[in-house]
N, C-alpha and C positions, 0 to 999 in steps of 0.2 A: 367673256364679254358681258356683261351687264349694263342695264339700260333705265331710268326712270325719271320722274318729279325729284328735283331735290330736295334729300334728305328721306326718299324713300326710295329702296335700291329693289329693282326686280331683275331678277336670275332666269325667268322662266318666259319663253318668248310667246307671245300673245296674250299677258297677263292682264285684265284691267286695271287701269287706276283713274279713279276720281279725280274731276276736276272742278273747278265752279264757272259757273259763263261768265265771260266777264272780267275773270281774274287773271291777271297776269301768273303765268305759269312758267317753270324752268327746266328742261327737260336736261339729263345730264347721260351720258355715255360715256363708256369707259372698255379699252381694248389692249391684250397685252402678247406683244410679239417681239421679234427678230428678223429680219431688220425690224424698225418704225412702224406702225399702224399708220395709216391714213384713214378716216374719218367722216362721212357725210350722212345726210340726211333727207330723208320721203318720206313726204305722206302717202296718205291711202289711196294717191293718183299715180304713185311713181313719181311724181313731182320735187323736184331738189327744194329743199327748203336752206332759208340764208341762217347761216351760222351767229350767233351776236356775241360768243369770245370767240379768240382764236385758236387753236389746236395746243394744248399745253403736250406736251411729253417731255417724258424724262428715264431715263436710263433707270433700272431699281437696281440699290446695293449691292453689290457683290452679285450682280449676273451681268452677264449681256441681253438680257431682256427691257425691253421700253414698254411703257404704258405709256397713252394714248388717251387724254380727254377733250368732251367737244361738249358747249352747251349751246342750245336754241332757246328762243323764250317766244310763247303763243299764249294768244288770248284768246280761249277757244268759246265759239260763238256754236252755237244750234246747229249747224251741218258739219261741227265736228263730233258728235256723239255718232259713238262706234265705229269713226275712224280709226287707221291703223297709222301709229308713225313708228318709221324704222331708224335703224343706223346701221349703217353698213361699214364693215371694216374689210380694208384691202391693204398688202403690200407688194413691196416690188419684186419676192419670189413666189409667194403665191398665186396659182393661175384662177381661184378660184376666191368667191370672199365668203365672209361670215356676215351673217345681221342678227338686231335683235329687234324683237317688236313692242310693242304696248298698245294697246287700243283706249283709246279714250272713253270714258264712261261719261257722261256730261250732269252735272247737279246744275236745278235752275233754281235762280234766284228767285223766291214768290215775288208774284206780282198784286201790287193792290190799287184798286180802284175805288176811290172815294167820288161817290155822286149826289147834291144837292139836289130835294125836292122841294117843290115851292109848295106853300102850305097858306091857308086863308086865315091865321092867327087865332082860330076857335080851337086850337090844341090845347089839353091841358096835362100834367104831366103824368107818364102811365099809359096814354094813346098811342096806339101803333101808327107810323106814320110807314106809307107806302112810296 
């Protein structure tokens, strides 16, 4: 099972990955069983999170084995740094499931604040103005 940001694949369950606030992000999973994988998604509350494609699977070549993809897309804002989101895979002989996790690492956007001071026009150039 592997879990990550699309286009970067993490294998190792609790791994960080970087995100920027703000940015729309695409989280992708991926699961390969017998029967079907079934597919969902929590964050760091246990909280089901909404899916926004559909469950692709597909039988792979010459086995009886299905793989199993699901992607979410999150805007992660400031109370998601070093959150945990999972994926959980279950099927219908398995009594038990597998998950994988990532934690969120959160990069912030700088912030700038430009502020006018009023000044009595005796400046001349070279003056610190406060």
């Amino acid at each position: 099972m592997t879990m990550g940001i699309v286009g970067v694949e993490v294998d190792t369950v609790g791994e960080e990955v970087e995100v920027v606030e703000g940015r729309e992000e695409e989280l992708q999973c991926m699961a390969e069983g017998r029967p079907r994988p079934e597919l969902e998604w929590r964050d760091g509350n246990g909280d089901r999170l909404p899916v926004i494609e559909d469950l692709k699977s597909m039988k792979l070549y010459g086995t009886k084995t299905f793989r199993t993809i699901s992607m979410i897309k999150i805007i992660p804002r400031k109370e998601h740094d070093k959150q945990n989101i999972s994926c959980i895979s279950t099927n219908s002989v398995a009594s038990d499931f597998k998950s994988s996790q990532v934690t969120l690492k959160l990069l912030y956007k700088p912030e700038i604040k430009v502020t006018q001071s009023k000044t009595n026009g005796a400046e001349k150039p070279g003056d610190s103005l406060q």
